[in-house]
C-alpha positions as CSV (number, residue, x, y, z in Angstrom):
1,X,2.7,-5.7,23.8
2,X,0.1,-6.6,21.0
3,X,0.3,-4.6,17.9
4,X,-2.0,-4.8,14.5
5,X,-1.7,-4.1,11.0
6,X,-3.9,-2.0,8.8
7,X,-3.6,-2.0,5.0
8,X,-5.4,0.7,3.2
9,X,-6.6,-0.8,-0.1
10,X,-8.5,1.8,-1.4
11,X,-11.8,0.6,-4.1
12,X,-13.1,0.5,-7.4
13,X,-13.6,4.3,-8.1
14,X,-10.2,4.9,-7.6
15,X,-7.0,3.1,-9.4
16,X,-7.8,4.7,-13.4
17,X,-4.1,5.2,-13.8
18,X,-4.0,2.0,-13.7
19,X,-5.7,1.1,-16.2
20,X,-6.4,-1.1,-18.7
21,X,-5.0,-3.7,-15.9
22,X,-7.3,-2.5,-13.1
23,X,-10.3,-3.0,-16.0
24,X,-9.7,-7.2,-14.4
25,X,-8.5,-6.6,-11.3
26,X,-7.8,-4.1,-8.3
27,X,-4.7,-3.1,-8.6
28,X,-3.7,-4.3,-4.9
29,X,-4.3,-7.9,-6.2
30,X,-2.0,-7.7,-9.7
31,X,0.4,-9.9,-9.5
32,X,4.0,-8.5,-8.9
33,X,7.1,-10.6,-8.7
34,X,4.4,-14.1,-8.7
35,X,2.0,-12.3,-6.0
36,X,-0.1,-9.9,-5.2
37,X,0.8,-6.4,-4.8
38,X,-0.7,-6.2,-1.2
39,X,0.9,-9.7,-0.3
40,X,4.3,-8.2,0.0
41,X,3.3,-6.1,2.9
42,X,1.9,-8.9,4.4
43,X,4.6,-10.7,4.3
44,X,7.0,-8.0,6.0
45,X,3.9,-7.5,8.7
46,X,4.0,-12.1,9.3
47,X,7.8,-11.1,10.2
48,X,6.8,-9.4,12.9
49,X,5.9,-11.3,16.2
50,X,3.9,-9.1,17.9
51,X,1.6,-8.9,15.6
52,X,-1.8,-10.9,15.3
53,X,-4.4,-9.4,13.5
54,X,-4.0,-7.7,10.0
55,X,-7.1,-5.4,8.6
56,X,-7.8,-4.1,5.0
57,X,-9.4,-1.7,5.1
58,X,-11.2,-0.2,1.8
59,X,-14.4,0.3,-0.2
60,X,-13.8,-2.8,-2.9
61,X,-16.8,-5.2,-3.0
62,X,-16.2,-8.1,0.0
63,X,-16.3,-10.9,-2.7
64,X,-12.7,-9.2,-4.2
65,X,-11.0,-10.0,-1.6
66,X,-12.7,-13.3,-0.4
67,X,-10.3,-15.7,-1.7
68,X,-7.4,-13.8,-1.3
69,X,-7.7,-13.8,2.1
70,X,-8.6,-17.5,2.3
71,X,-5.4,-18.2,0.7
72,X,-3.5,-15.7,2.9
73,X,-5.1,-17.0,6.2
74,X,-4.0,-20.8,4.6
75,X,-0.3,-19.2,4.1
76,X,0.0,-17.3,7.8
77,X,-2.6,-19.4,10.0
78,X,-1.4,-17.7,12.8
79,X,-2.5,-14.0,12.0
80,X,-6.3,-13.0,12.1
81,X,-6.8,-11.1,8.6
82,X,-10.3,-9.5,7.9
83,X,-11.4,-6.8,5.3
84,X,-13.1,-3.7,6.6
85,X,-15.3,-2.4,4.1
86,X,-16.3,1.5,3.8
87,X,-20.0,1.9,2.8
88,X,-18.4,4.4,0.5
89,X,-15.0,6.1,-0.3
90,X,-13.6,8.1,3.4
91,X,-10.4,8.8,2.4
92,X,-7.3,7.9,3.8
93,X,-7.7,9.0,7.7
94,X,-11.5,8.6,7.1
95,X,-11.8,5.2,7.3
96,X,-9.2,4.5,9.7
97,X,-11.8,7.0,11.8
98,X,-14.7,4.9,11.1
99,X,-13.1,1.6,12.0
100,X,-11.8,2.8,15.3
101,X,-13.3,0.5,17.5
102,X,-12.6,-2.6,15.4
103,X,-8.8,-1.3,15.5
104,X,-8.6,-0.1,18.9
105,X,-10.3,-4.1,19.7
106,X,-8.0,-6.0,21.9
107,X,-6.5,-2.6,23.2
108,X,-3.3,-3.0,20.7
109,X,-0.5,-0.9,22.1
110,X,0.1,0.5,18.6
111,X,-0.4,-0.4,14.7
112,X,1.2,-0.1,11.3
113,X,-0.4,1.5,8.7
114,X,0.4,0.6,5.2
115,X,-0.7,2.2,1.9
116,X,-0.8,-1.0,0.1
117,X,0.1,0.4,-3.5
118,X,4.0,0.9,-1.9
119,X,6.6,-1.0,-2.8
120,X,9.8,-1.0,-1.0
121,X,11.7,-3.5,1.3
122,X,9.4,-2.6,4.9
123,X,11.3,-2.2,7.2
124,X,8.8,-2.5,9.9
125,X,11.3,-3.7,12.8
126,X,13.8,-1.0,12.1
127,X,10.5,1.4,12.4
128,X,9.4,-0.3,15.6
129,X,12.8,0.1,16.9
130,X,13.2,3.8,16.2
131,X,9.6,3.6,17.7
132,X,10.4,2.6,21.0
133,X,14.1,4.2,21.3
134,X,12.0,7.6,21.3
135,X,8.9,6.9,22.9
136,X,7.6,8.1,20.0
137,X,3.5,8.7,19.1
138,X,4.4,8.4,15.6
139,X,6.8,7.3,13.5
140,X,7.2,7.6,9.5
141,X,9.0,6.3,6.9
142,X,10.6,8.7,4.5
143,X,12.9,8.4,1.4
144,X,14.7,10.6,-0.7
145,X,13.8,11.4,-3.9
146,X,15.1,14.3,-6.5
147,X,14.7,17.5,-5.5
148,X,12.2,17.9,-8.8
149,X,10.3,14.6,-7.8
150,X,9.6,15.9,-4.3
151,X,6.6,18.3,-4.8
152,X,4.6,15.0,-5.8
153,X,4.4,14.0,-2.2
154,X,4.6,14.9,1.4
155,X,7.7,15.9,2.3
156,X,9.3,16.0,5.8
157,X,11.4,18.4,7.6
158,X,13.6,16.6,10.5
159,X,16.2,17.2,12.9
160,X,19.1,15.4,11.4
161,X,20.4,13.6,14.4
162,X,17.1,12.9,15.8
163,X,14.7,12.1,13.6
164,X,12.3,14.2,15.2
165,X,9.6,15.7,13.0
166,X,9.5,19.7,12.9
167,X,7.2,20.3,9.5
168,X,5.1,18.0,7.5
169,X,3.4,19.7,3.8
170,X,1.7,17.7,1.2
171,X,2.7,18.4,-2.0
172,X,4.0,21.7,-1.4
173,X,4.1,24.4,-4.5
174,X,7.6,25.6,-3.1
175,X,10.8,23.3,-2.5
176,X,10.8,21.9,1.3
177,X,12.4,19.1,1.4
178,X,13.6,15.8,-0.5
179,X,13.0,14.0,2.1
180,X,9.6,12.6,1.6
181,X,6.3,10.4,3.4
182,X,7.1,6.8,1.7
183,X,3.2,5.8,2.9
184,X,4.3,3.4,5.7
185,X,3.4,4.5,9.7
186,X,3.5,3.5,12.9
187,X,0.7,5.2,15.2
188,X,-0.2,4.8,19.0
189,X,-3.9,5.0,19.9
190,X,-3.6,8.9,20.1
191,X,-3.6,9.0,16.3
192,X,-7.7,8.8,16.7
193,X,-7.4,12.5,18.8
194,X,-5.3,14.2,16.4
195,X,-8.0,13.1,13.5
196,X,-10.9,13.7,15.7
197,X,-9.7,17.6,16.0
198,X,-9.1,17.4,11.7
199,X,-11.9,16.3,11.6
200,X,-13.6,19.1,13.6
201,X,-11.5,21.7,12.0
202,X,-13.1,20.6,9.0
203,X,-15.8,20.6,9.8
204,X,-15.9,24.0,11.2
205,X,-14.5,25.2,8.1
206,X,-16.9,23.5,5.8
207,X,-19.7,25.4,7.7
208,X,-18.0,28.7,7.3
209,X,-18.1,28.5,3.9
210,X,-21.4,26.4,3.6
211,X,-20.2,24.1,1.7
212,X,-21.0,20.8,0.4
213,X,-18.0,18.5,1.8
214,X,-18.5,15.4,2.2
215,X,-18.4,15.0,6.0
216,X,-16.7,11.7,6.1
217,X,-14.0,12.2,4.0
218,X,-10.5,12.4,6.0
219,X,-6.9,12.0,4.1
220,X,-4.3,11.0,6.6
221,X,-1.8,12.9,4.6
222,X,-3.4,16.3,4.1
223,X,-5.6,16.6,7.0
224,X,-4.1,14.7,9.9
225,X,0.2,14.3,9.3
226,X,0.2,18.4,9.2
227,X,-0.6,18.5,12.9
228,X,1.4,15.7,14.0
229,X,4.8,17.8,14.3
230,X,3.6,20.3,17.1
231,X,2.8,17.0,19.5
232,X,6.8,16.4,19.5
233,X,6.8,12.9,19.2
234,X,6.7,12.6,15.8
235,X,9.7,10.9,14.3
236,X,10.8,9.6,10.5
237,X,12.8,6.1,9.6
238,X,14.8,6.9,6.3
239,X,15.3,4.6,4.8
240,X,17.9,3.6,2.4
241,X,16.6,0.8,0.2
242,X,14.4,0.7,-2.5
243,X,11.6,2.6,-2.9
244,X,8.5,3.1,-5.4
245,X,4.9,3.9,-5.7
246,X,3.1,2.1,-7.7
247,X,0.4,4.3,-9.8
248,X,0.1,3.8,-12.6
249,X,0.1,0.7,-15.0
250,X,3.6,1.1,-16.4
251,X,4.8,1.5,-12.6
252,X,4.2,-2.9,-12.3
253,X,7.1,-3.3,-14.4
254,X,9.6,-1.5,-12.3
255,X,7.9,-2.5,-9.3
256,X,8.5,-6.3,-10.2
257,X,11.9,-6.2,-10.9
258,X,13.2,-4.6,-7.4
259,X,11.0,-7.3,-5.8
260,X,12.5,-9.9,-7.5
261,X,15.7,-8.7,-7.0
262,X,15.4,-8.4,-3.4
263,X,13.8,-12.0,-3.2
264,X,17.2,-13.7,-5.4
265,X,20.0,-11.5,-3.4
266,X,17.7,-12.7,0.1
267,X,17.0,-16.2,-1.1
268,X,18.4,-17.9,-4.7
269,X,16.6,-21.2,-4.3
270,X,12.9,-19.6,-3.3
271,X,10.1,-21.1,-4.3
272,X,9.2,-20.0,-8.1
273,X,12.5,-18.8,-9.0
274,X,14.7,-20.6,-11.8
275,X,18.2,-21.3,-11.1
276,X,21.1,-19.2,-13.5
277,X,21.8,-21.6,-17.1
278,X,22.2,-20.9,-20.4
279,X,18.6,-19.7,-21.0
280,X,17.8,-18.1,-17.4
281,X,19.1,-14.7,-16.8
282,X,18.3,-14.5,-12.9
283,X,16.0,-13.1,-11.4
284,X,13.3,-14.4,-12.9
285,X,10.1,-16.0,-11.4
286,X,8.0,-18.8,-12.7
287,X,4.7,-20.1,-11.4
288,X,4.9,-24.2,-11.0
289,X,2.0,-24.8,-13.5
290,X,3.5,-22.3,-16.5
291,X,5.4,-24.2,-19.3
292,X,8.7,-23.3,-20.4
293,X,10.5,-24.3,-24.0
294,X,13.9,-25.8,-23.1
295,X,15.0,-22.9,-25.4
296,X,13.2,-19.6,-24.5
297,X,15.5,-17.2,-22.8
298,X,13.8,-15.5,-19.7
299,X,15.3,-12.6,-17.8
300,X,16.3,-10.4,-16.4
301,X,13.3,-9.4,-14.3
302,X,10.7,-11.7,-15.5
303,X,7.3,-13.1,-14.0
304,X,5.8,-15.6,-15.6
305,X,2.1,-16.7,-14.8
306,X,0.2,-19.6,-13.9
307,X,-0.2,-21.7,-17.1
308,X,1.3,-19.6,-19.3
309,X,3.3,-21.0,-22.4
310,X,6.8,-20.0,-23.7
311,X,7.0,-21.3,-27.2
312,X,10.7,-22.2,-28.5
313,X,13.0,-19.7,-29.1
314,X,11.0,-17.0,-27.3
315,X,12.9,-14.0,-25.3
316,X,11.4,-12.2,-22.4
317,X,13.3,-9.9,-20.5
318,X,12.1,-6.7,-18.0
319,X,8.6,-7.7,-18.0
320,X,5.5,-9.5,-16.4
321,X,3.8,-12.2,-18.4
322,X,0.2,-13.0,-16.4
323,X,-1.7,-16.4,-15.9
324,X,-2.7,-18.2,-19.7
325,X,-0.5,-16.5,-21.9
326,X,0.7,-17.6,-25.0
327,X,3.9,-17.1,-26.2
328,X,4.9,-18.5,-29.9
329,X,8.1,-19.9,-31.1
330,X,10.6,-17.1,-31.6
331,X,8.4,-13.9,-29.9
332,X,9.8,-11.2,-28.2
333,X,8.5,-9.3,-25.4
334,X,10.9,-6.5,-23.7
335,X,9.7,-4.0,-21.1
336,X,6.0,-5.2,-21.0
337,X,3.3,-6.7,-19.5
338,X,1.5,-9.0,-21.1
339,X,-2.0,-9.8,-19.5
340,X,-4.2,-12.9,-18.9
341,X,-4.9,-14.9,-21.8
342,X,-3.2,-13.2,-24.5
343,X,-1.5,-14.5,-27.5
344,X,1.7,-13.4,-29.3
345,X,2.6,-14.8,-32.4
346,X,5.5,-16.5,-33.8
347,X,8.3,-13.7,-34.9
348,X,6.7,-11.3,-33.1
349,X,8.1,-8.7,-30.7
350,X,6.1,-6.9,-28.1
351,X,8.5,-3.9,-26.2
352,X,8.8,-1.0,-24.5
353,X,11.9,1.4,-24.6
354,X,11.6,0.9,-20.8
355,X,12.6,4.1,-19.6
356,X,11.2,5.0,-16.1
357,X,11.7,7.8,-13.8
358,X,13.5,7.0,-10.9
359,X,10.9,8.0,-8.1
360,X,7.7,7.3,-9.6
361,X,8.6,5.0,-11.8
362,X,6.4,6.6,-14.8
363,X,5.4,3.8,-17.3
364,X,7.3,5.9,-20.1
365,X,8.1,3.1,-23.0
366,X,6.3,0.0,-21.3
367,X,3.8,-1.5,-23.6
368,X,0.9,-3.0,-21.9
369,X,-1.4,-5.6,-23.5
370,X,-4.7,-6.1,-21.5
371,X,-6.4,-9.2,-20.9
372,X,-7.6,-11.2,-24.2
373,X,-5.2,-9.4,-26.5
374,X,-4.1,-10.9,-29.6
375,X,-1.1,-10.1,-31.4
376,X,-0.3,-11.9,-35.2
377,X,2.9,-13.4,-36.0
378,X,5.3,-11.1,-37.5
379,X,3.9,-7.8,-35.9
380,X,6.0,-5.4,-34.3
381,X,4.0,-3.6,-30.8
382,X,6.3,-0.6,-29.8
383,X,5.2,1.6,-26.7
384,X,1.6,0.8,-27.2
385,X,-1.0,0.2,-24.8
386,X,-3.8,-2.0,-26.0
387,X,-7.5,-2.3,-24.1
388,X,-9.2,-5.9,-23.8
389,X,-10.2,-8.1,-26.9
390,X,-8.4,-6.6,-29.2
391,X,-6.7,-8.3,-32.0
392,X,-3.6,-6.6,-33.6
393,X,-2.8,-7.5,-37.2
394,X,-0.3,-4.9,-38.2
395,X,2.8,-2.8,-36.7
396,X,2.1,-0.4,-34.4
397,X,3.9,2.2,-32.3
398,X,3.2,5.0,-29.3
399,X,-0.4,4.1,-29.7
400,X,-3.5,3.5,-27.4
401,X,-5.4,1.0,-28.7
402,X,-9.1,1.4,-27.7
């Protein structure tokens, strides 16, 4: 039976902890691992067969994602992919609501829904499986997390042998559960009754207190996963792989290095990534157009960027160096990301102390240099995060740099 895709991208008013990087681009389309966030989702959704028609869905401006999807229609030309755009921000369950018809189109049998800022191994056929072996309505995919990280998200109650969903709370004051929503679904058509009646309980409840809610605002996690349990057929895929959401800035850096690993253990001679030697500590990826000193040491963990430059005797190591960056002779960058068209100097070092939390991946210790950042030779950046244009001309450490 047919079955579609949506990704939900979210827009431009949302994504500040991401910032400075989301200042030059959505976050969804930062490169991660030598591609954009949101392409690693598509790439688990091209693995499945069924599958023909992929929709973004979002409030960004059409033109962001114009050539994005050019190049991703070019890379799967058999998989429609189309951006949905909110006329403004619905939340989560709100646009899928508004979009109905285009997703019901075709009369899919059921359809994945993806928060696009996840990162984690998809397991979309183990989900499909679980899916069909229960005759499910819905199916989510949960991970565990520490019992102190689990308040952050929605966590799930199951039956342990079935799977079967008993109690679904968003970011619950109390402990529930460890077990929590990892932002990946698989929904039958029914999924548009159980928000319809959300979105009438709302509603309803909005009146009784005259308030001023915005009436097409739905979040699929708050509003609509709460009442999914008392239907029955509401199951949970735990997984047992990787896991992360990417939130904020410092969140790319960890993000990058599980993709990357995933990509070397699955496939050593991909396109992009350098073979192990003397200099290259696998994994490390690097675009075809970026030049390399025969002497620079890259990796572990390392992206680097179209037409970047790696000056002689550089090291980078547990970090993401984007498109046009220059890297003198003899720099340093550790535990950082280093953005488009920024300069380090000769001697310099650039590094984080690139400790992260395990769940969320918080960017503590990662410095981040925005776009157009230049730092002199010599100069030591330690845990610092620097906004656009700037020019650094002495040492510097847990600083922003505005």
């Amino acid at each position: 039976m047919p079955s579609k895709a949506l990704i939900l991208v979210g827009g431009g008013t949302r994504g500040t902890r991401f910032r400075p990087l989301s200042l030059d681009i959505p976050k969804v389309l930062f490169p991660v691992a030598g591609k954009p966030i949101v392409s690693h989702a598509i790439d688990a959704i091209a693995g499945i067969d069924s599958i023909k028609e992929i929709l973004l869905i979002g409030f960004y401006d059409d033109a962001v994602f114009k050539d994005f999807i050019a190049d991703s229609q070019k890379q799967y030309p058999g998989i429609s992919i189309k951006y949905l755009r909110e006329y403004k921000a619905m939340g989560t369950a709100g646009g899928l609501y508004h979009f109905r018809d285009e997703i019901l189109k075709g009369n899919p049998s059921k359809f994945f829904v993806i928060h696009a800022d996840v990162c984690c191994s998809f397991p979309l056929k183990e989900i499909d499986t679980l899916y069909l072996e229960k005759q499910a309505k819905a199916v989510i995919l949960g991970t565990r997390v520490h019992k102190d990280e689990a308040r952050n998200y929605g966590c799930i109650v199951a039956e342990p042998k079935t799977g079967r969903v008993l109690h679904y709370v968003e970011k619950p004051e109390s402990k529930v559960s460890n077990l929590i929503n990892a932002g990946v679904y698989l929904f039958d058509k029914t999924i548009f009754d159980t928000i319809a009646e959300a979105k009438t309980a709302r509603d309803e409840a909005s009146a009784s207190r005259f308030g001023d809610d915005d009436q097409d605002v739905l979040r699929l996690e708050q509003d609509v996963l709460v009442r999914l349990p008392q239907t029955g057929s509401f199951y949970v895929y735990e997984t047992k792989d990787f896991w992360l959401q990417i939130k904020t800035a410092g969140s790319a850096v960890p993000a990058n290095s599980l993709y990357l690993q995933k990509l070397f253990q699955a496939n050593p001679s991909a396109p992009g990534l350098r073979a192990p030697s003397a200099t290259i500590v696998p994994p490390v990826f690097v675009d075809p157009s970026a030049q390399v000193d025969d002497s620079a040491k890259l990796g572990p963990n390392v992206s680097i960027g179209p037409n970047a430059k790696i000056g002689a005797g550089a090291r980078v190591r547990d970090s993401i160096v984007l498109g046009g960056v220059e890297l003198k002779h003899d720099s340093v960058v550790l535990n950082s990301i280093v953005s488009s068209d920024s300069k380090v100097g000769a001697w310099a070092r650039v590094e984080g102390t690139g400790h992260h939390t395990p769940a969320s991946g918080a960017p503590d210790g990662v410095t981040i240099l925005a776009s157009n950042v230049s730092v002199a030779d010599e100069v030591h950046v330690q845990n610092v995060l620097v906004l656009p244009h700037k020019e650094i001309k002495t040492d510097v450490k847990n600083e922003v740099i505005m």
